[in-house]
C-alpha positions as CSV (number, residue, x, y, z in Angstrom):
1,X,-5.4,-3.1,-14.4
2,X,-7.5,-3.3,-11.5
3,X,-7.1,-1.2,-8.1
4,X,-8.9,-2.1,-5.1
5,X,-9.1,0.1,-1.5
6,X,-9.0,-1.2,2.0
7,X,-10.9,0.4,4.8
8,X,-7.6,1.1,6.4
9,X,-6.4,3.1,3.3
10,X,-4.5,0.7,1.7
11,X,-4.8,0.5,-2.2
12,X,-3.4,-2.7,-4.1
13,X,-3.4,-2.5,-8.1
14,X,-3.2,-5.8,-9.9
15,X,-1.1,-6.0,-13.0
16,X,-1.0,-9.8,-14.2
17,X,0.3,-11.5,-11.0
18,X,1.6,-8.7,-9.4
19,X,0.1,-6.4,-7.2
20,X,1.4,-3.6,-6.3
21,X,0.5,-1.5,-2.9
22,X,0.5,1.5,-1.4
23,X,-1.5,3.9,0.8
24,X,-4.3,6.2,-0.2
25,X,-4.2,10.3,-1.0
26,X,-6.5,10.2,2.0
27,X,-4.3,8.8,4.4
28,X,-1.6,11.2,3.0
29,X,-3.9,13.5,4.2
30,X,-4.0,12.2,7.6
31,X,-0.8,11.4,8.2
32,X,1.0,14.5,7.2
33,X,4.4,14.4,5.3
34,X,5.9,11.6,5.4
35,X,9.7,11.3,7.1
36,X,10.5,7.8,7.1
37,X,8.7,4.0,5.6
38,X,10.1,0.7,6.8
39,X,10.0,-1.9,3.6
40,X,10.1,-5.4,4.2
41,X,12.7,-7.7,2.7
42,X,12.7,-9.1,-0.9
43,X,11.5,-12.9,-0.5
44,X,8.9,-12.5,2.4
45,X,5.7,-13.6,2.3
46,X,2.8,-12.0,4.5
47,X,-0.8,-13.1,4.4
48,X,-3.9,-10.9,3.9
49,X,-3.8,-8.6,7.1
50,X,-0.3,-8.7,7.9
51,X,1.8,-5.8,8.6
52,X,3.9,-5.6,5.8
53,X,5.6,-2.2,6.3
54,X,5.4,1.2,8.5
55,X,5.2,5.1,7.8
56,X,6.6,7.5,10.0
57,X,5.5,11.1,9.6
58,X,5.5,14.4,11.3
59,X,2.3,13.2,13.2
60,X,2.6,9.6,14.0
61,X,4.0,6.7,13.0
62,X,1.4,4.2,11.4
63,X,1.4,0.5,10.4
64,X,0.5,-0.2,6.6
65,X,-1.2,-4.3,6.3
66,X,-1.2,-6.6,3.5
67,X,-4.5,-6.0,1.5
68,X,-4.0,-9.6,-0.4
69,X,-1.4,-12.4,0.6
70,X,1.5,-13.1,-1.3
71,X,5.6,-12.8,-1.6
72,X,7.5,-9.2,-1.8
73,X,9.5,-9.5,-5.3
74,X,10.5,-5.8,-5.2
75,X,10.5,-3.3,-2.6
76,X,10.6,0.4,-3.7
77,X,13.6,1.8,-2.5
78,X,12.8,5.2,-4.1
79,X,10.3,6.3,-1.7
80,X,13.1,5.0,1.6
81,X,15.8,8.1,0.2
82,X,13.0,10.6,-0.8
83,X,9.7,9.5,1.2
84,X,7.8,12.8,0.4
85,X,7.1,11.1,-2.9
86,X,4.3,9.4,-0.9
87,X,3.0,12.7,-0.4
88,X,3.4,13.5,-3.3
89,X,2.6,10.3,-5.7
90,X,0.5,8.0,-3.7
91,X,-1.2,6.2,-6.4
92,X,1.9,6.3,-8.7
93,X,5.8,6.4,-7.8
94,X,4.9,6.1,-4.0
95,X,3.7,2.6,-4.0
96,X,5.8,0.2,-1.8
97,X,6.0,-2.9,-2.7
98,X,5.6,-5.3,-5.5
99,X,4.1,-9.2,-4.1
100,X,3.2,-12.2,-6.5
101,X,-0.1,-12.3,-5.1
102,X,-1.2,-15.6,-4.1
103,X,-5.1,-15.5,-4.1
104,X,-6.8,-13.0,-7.0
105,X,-10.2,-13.9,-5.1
106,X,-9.1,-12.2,-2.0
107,X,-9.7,-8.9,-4.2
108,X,-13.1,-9.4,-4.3
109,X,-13.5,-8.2,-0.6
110,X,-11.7,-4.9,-1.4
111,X,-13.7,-1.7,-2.2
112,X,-13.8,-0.6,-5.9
113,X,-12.6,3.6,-5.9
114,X,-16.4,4.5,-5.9
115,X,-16.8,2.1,-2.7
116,X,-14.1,3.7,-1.1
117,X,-14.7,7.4,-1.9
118,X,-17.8,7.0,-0.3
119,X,-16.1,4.9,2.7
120,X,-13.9,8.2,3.1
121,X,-16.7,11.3,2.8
């Protein structure tokens, strides 16, 4: 299990050809609690970069990007009826979507969780 940070606060944790992503504690943090996310369908693919879904909080409303490329086989619809649970869990039950990632080497440009601590202090 590998997890890997972007410097937008995106976090994407392999798990054989699945990576799951989310966004950071830290951009918790910046975005306040959480009101609302915007999933993407089931079946879409988006490329490294792409918008894939968007948080609404109590401060502003932010877009979340792709950190690898692949297609969404599972959205989390948990976290669209109770999205304080990405307040609450961001590195566990708040992820938000599953994709069968298409390229493992597009990893290697994403921070390790030293990399990014330091990216964030």
């Amino acid at each position: 299990m590998t997890t890997r940070f972007t410097k937008d606060h995106e976090w994407v944790r392999l798990e054989g050809d699945v990576a799951f992503i989310g966004i950071t504690q830290y951009a918790t943090e910046q975005l306040g609690d959480v009101i609302s996310v915007e999933l993407p369908d089931v079946g879409k693919s988006f490329k490294k970069g792409d918008e894939i879904a968007v948080v609404d909080s109590v401060k502003t409303a932010a877009e979340v990007y792709a950190p690898v490329s692949g297609e969404v086989i599972e959205v989390n619809d948990g976290i669209e009826d109770a999205p304080q649970i990405v307040n609450d869990e961001p590195l566990a039950g708040g992820w938000f979507v599953k994709l069968k990632i298409a390229d493992k080497g597009e990893l290697d440009g994403l921070m390790d969780e030293a990399a990014y601590a330091k990216h964030i202090s």
